[in-house]
DSSP file (Angstrom, degrees, kcal/mol; ACC not computed):
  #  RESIDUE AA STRUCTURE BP1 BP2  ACC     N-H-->O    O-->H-N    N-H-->O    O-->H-N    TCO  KAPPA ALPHA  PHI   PSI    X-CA   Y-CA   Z-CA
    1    1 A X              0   0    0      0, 0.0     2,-0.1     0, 0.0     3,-0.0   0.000 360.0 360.0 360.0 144.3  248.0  165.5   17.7
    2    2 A X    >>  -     0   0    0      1,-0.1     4,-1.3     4,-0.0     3,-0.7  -0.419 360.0-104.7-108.4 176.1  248.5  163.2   20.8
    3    3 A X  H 3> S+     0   0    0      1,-0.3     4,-2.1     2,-0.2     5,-0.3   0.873 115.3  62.1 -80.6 -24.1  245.7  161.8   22.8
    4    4 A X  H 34 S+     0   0    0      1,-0.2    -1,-0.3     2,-0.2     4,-0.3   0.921 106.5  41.3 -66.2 -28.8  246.0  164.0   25.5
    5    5 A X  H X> S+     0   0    0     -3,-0.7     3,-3.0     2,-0.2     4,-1.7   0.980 111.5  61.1 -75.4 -69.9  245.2  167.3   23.4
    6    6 A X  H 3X S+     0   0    0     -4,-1.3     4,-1.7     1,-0.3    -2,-0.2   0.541 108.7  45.7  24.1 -59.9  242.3  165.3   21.4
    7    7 A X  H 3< S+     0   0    0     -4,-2.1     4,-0.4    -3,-0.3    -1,-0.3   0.487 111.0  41.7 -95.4   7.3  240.7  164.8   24.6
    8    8 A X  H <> S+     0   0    0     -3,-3.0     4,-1.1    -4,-0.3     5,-0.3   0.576 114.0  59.8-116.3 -19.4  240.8  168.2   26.4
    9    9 A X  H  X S+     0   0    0     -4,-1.7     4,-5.2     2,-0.2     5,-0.3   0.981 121.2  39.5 -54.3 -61.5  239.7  169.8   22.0
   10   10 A X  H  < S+     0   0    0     -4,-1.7     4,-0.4     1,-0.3     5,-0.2   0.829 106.8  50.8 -56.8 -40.9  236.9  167.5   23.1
   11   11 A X  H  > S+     0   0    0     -4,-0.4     4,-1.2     2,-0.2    -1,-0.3   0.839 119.3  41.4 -63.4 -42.4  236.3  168.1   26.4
   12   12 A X  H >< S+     0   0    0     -4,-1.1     3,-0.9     1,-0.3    -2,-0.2   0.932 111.0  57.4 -87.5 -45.3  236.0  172.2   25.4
   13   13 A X  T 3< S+     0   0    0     -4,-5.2    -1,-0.3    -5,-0.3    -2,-0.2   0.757 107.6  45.6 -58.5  -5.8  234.0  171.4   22.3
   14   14 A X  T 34 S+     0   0    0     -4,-0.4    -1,-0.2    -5,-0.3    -2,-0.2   0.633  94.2  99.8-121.2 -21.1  231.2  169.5   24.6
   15   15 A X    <<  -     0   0    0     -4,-1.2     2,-0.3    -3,-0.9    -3,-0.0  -0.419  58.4-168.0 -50.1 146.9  231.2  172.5   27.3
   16   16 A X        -     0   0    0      3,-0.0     2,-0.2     0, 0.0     3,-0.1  -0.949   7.5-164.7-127.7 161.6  228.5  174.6   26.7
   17   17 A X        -     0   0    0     -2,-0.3     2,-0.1     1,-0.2     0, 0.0  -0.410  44.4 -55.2-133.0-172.7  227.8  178.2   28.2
   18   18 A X        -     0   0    0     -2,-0.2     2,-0.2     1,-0.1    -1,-0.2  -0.421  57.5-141.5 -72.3 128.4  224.7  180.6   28.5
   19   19 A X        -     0   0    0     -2,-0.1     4,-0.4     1,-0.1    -1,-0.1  -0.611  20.7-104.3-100.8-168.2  223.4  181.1   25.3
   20   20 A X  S    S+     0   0    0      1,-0.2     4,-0.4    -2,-0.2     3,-0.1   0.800 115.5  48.6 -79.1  -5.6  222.0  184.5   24.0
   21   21 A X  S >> S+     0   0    0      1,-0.2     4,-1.7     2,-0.2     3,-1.0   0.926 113.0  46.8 -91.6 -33.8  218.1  183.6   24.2
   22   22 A X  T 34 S+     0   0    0      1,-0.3    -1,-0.2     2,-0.2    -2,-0.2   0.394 107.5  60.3 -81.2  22.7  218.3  182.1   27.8
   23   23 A X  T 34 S+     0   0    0     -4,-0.4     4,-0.4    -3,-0.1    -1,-0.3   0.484 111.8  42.0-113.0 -26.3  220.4  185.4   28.8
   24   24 A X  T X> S+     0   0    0     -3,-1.0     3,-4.2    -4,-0.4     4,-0.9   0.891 108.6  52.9 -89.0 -60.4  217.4  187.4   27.8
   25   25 A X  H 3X S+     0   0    0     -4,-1.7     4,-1.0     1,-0.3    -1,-0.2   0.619 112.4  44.6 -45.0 -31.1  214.9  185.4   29.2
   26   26 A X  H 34 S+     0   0    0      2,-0.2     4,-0.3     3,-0.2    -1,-0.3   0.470 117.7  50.1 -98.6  -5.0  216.8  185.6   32.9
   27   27 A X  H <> S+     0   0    0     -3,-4.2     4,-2.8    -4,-0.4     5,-0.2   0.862 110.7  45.7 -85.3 -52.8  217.2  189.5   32.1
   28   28 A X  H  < S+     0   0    0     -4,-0.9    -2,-0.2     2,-0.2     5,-0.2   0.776 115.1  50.7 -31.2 -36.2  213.5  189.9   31.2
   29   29 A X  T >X S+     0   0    0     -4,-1.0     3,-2.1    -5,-0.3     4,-1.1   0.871 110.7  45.8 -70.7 -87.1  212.9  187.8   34.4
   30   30 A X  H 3> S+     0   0    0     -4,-0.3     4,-3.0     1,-0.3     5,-0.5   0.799 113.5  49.9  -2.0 -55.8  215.1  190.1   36.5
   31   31 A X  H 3< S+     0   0    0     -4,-2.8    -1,-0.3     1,-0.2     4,-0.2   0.557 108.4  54.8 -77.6  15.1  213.3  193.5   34.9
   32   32 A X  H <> S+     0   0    0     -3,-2.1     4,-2.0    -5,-0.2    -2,-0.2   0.697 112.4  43.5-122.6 -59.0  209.8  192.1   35.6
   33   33 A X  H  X S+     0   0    0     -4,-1.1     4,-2.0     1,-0.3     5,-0.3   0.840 109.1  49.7 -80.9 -21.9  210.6  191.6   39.4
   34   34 A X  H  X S+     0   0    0     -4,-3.0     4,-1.2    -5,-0.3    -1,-0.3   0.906 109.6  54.2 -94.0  -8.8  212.3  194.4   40.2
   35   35 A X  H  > S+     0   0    0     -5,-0.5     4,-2.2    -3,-0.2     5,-0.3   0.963 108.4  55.0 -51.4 -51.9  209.2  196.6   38.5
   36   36 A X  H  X S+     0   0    0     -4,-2.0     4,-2.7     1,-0.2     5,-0.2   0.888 114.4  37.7  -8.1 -60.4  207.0  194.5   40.8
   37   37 A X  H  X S+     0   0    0     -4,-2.0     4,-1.3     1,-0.2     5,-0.2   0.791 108.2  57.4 -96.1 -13.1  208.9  195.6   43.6
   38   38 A X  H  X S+     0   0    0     -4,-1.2     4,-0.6    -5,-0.3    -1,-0.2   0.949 114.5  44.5 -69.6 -37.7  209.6  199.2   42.5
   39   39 A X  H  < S+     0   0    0     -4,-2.2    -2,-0.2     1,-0.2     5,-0.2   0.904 111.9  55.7 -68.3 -37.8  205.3  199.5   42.4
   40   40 A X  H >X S+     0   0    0     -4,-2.7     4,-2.1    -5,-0.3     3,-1.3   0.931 110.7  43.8 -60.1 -27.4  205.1  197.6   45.9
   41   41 A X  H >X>S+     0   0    0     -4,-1.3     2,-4.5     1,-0.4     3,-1.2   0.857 112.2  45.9 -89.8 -80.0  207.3  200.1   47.5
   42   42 A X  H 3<5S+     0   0    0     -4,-0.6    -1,-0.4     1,-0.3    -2,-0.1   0.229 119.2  46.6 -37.4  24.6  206.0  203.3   46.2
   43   43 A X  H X>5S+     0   0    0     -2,-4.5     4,-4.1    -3,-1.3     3,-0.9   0.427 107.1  54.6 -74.8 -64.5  202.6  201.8   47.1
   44   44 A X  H <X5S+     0   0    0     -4,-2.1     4,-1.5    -3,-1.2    -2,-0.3   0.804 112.5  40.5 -51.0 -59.0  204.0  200.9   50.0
   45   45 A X  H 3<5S+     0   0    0     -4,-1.1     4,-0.3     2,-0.2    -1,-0.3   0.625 111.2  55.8 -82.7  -6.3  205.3  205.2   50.9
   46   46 A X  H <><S+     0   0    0     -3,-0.9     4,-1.6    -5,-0.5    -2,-0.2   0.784 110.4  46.2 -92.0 -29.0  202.0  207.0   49.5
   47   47 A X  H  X S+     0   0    0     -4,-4.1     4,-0.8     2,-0.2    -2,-0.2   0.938 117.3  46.5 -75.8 -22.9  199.9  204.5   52.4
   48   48 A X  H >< S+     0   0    0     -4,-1.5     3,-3.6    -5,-0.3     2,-1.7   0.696 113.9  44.3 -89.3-113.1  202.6  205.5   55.1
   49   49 A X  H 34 S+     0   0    0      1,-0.3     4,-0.4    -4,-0.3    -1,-0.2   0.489 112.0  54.6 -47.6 -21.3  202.6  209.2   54.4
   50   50 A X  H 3< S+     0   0    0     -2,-1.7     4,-0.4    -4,-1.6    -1,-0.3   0.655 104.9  53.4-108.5   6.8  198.8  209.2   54.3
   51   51 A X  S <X S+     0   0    0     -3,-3.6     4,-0.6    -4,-0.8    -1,-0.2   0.874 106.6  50.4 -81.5 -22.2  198.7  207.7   57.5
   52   52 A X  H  > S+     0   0    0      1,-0.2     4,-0.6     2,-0.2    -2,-0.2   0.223 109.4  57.1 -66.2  17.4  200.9  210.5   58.9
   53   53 A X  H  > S+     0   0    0     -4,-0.4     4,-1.4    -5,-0.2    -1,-0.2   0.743 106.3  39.8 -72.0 -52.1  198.5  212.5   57.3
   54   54 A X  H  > S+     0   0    0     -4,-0.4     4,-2.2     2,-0.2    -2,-0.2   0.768 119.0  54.0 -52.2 -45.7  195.4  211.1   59.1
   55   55 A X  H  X S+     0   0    0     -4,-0.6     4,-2.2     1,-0.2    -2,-0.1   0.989 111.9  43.5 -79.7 -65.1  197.9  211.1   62.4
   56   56 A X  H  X S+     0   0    0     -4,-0.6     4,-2.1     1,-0.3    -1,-0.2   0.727 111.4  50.7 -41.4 -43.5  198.8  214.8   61.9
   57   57 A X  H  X S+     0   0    0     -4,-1.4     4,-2.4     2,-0.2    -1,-0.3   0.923 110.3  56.2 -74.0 -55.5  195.1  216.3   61.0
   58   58 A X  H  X S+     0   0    0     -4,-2.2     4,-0.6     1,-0.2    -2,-0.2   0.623 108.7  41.5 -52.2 -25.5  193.9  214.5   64.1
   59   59 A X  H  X S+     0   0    0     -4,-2.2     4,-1.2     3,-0.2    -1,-0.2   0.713 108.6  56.9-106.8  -6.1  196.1  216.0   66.3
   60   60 A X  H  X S+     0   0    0     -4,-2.1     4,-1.6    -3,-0.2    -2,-0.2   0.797 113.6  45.2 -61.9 -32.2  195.9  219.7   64.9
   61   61 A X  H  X S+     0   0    0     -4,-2.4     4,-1.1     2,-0.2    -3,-0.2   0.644 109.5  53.7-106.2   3.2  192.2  219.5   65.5
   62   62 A X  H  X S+     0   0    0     -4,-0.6     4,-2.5    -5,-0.2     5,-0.4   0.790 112.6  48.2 -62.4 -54.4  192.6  217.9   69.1
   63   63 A X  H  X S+     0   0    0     -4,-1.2     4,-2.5     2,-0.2    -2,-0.2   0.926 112.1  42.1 -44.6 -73.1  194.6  220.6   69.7
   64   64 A X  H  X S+     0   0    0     -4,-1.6     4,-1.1     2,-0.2     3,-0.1   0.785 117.9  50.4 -10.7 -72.6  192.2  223.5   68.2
   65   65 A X  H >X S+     0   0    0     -4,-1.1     4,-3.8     1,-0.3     3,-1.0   0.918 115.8  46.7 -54.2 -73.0  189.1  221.5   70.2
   66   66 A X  H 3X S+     0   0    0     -4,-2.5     4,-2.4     1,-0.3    -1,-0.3   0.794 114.6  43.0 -42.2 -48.0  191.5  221.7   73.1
   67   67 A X  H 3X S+     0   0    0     -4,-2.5     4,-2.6    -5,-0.4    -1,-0.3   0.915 112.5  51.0 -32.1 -71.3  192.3  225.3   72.6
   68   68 A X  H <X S+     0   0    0     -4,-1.1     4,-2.2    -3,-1.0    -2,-0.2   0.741 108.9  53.4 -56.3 -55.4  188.8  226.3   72.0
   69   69 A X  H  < S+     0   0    0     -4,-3.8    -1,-0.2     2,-0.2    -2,-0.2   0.967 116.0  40.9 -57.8 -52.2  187.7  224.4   75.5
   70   70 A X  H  < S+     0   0    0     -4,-2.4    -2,-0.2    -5,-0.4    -3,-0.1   0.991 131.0  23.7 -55.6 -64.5  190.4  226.4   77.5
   71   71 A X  H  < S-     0   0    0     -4,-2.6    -1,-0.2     2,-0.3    -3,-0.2   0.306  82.3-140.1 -96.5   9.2  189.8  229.7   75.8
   72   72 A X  S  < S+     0   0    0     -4,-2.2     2,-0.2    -3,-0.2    -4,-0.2   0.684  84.9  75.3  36.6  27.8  186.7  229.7   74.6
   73   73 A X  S    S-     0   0    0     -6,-0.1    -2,-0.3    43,-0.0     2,-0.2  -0.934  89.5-117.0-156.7 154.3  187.8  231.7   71.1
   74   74 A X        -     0   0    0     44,-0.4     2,-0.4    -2,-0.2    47,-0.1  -0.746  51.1 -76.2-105.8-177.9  189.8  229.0   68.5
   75   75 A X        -     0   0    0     -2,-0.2    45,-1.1    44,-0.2     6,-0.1  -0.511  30.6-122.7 -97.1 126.7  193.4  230.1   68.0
   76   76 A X  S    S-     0   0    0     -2,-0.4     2,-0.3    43,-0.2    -1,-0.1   0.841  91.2 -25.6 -29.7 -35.9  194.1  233.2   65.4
   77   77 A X  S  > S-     0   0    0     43,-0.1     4,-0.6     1,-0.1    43,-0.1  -0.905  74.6 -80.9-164.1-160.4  196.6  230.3   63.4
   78   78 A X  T  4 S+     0   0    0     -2,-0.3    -1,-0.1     2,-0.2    -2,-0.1   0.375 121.3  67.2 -98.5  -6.0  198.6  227.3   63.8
   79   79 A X  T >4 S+     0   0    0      2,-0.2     3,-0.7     1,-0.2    -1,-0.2   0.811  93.9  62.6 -82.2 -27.0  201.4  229.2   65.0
   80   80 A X  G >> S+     0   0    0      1,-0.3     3,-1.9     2,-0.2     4,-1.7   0.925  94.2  61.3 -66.8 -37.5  199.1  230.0   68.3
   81   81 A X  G 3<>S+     0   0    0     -4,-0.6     6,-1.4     1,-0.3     5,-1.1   0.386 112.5  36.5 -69.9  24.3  198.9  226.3   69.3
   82   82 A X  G <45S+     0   0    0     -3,-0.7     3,-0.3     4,-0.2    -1,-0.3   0.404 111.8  54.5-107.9 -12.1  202.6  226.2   69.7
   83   83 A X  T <45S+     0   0    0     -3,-1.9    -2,-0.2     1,-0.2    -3,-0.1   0.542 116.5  41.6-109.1 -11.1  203.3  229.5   71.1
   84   84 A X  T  <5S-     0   0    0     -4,-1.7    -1,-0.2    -5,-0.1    -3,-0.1   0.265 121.9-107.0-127.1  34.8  200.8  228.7   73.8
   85   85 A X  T   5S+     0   0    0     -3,-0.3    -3,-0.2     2,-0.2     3,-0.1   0.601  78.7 128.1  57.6  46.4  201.9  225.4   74.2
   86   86 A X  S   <S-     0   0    0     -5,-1.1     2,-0.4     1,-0.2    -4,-0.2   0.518  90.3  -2.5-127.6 -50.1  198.9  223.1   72.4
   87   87 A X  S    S-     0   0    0     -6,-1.4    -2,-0.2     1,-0.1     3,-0.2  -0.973  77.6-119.6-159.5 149.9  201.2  221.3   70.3
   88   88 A X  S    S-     0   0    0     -2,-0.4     2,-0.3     1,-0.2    -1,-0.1   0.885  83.9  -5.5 -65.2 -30.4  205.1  221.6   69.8
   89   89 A X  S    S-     0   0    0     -3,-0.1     2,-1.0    -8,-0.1    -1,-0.2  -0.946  73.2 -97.6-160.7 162.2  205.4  222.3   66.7
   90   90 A X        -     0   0    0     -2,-0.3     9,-0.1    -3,-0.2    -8,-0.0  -0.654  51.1-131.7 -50.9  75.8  203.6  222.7   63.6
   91   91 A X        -     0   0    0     -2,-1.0     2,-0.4   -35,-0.1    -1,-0.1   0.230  18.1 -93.9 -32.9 142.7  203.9  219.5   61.5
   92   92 A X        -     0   0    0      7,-0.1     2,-0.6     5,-0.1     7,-0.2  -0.774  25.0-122.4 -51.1 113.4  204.8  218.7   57.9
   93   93 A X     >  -     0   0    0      5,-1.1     4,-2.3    -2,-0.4   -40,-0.1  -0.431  23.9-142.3   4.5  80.9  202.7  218.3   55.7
   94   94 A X  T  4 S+     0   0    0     -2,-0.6    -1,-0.2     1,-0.2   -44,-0.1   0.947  99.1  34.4 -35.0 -57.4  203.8  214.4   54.5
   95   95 A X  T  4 S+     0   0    0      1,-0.3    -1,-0.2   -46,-0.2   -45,-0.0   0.823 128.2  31.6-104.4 -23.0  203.1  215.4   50.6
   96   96 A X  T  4 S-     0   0    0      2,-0.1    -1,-0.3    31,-0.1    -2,-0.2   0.677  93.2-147.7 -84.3   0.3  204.2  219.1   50.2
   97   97 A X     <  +     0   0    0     -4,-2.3     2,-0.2     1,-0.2    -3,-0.1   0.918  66.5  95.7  29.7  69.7  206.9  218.3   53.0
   98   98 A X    >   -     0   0    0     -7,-0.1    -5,-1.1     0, 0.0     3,-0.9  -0.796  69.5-141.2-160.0 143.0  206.6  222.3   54.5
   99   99 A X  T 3  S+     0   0    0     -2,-0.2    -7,-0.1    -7,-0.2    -9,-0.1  -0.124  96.3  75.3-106.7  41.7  204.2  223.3   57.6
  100  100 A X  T 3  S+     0   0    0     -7,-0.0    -1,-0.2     1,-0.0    -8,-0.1   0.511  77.2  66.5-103.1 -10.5  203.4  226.4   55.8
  101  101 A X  S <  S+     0   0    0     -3,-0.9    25,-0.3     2,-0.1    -2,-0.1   0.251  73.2 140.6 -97.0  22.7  200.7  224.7   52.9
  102  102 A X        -     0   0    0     23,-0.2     2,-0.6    24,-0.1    23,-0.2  -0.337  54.3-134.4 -29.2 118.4  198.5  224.0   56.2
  103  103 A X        -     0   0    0     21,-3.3    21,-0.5    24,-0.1    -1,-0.1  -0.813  21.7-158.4 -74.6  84.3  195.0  224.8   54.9
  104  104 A X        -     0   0    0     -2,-0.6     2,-0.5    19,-0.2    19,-0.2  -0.208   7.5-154.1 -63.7 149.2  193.2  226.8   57.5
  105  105 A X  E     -A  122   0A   0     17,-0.9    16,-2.5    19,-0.0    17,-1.4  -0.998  18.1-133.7-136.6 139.8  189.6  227.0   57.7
  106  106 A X  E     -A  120   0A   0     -2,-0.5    14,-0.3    14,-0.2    13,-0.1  -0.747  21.1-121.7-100.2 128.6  188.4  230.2   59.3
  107  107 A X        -     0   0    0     12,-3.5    11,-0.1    11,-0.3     2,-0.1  -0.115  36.3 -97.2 -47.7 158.5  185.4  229.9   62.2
  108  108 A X        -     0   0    0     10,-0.1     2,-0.4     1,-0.1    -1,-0.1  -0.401  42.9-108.1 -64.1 166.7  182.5  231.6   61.7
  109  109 A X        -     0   0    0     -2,-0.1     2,-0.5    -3,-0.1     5,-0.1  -0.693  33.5-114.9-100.0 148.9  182.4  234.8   63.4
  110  110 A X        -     0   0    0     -2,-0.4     6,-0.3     3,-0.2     3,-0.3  -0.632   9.6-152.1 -87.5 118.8  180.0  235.1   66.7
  111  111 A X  S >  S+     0   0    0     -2,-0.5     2,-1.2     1,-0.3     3,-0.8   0.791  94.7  55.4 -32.9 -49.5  177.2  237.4   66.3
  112  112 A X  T 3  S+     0   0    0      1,-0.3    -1,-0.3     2,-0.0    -2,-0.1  -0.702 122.6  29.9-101.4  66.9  177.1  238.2   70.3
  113  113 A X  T >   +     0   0    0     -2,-1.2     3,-4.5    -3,-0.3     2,-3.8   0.235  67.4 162.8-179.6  26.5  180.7  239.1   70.0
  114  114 A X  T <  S+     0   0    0     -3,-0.8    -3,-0.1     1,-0.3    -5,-0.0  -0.195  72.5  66.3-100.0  71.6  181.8  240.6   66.8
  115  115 A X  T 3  S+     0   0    0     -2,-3.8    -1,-0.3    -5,-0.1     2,-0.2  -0.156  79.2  94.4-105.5  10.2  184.9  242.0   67.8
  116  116 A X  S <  S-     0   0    0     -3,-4.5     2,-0.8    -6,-0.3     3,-0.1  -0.437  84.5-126.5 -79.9 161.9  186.4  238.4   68.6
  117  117 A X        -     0   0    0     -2,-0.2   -41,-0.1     1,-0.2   -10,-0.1  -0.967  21.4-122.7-116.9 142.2  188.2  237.6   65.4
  118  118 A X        -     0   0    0     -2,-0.8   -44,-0.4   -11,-0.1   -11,-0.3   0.734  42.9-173.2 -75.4 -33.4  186.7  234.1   64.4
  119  119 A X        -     0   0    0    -13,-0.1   -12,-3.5   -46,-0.1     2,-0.3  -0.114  35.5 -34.3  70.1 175.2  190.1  232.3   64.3
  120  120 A X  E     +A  106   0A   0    -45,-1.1   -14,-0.2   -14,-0.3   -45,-0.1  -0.483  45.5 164.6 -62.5 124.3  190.6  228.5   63.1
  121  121 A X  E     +     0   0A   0    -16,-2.5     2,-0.3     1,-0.3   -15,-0.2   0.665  67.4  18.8-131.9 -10.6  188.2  226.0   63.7
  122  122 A X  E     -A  105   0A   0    -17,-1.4   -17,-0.9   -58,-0.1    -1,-0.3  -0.944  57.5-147.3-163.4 138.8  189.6  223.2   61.1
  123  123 A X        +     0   0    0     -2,-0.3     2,-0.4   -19,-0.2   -19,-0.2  -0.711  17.3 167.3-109.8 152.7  192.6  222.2   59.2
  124  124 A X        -     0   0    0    -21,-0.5   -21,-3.3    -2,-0.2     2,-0.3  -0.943  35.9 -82.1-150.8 161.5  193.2  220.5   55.8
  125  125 A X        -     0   0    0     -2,-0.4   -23,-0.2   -23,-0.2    13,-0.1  -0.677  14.9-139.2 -77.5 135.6  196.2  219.8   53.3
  126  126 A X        +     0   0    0    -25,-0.3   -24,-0.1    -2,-0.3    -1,-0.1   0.608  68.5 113.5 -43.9 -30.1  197.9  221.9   50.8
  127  127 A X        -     0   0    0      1,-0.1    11,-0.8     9,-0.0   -31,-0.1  -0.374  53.6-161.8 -94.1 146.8  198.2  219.3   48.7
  128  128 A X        +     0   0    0      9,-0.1    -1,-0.1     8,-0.1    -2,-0.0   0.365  56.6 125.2 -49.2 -28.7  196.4  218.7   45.0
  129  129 A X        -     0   0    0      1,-0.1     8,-2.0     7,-0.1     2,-0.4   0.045  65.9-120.4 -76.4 159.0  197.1  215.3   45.1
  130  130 A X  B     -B  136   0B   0      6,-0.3     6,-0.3     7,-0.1     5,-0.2  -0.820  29.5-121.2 -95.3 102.8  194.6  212.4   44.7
  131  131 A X    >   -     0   0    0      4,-3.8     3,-1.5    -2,-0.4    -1,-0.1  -0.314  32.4-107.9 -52.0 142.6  194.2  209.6   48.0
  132  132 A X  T 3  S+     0   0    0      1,-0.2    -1,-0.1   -86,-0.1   -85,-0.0   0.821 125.5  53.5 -23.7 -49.2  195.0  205.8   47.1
  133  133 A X  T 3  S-     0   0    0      1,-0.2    -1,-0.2     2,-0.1     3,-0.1   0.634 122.8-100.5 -88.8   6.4  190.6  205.5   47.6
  134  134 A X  S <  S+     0   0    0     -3,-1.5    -3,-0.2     1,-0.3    -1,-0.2  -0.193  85.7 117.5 103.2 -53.4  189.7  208.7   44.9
  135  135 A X  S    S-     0   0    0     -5,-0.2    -4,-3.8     1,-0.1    -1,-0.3   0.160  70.7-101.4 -86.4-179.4  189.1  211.3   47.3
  136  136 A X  B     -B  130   0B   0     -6,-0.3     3,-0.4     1,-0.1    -6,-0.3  -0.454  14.8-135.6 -79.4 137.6  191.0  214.4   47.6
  137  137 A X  S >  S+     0   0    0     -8,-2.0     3,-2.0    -2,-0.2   -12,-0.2   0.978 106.1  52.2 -71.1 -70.2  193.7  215.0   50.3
  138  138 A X  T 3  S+     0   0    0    -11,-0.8    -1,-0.2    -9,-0.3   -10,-0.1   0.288 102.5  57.1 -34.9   2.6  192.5  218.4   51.1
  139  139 A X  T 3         0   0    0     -3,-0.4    -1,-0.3     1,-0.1    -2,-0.1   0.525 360.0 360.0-115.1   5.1  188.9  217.2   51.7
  140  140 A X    <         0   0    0     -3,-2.0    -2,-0.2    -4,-0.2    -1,-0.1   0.327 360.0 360.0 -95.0 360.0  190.3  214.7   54.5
C-alpha cells in the first residue's frame, strides 16, 4: 500500500459521525420542545376564543339592554336584534362555531301586561365545555 492510501485509511478511520445514543438524545430533545409548544399554542386558542366569547356576550346583551330601552319589551330572539338593526348579525359561538347553540334566557312575563310575550332578557353559550378558571361557559 503506498503512503498516500495509508494516510487517507487513516484519515477515514479517525473521522467519527453521530452515534446512535447522541441521535436519541437530540430526537428526545426535539419531541420535548415541540410538545411544549404544541401545549403553549392550544393554551394559547382556548384564552383567544374565550375572549371572543366574553366580547360576543357583551355585546348581545348591550344590544338586548339597548333594545329593551327603545321598545320597552326585550326582543322575541336573537334574530330580532338584527332584523331591526341592534346588531348585524348574530355571532358565533367561538366553541360550538354555529350562531344557532345561542342560549336564550326568557324574561319574566309582566303581570300589568300579560299579553306581551316576555321575550329575551339574557344570553349564554351552548357549549358544555369547562373555562381555563373551572367555571362553566354557559354560566358566563
Amino acid at each position: 500500500m503506498s503512503t498516500q492510501s495509508l494516510k487517507r485509511a487513516r484519515t477515514l478511520k479517525n473521522a467519527r459521525g453521530w452515534t446512535l445514543i447522541e441521535m436519541v438524545v437530540v430526537m428526545a430533545l426535539i419531541v420535548i420542545l415541540a410538545g411544549l409548544a404544541t401545549a403553549q399554542y392550544r393554551g394559547a386558542m382556548t384564552r383567544s376564543k374565550e375572549a371572543v366569547l366574553k366580547e360576543d356576550l357583551f355585546r348581545m346583551r348591550d344590544a338586548i339592554d339597548q333594545y329593551y330601552a327603545d321598545k320597552n319589551k326585550y326582543p322575541a330572539d336573537l334574530q330580532a336584534l338584527v332584523s331591526d338593526g341592534y346588531m348585524r348579525e348574530v355571532p358565533k359561538d367561538p366553541f360550538t362555531e354555529s350562531a344557532d347553540t345561542w342560549q336564550a334566557i326568557p324574561a319574566e312575563p309582566d303581570p300589568s301586561n300579560p299579553n306581551l310575550q316576555p321575550g329575551i332578557y339574557n344570553v349564554k353559550s351552548g357549549t358544555e365545555l369547562t373555562a381555563v378558571d373551572g367555571t362553566q361557559y354557559a354560566d358566563w
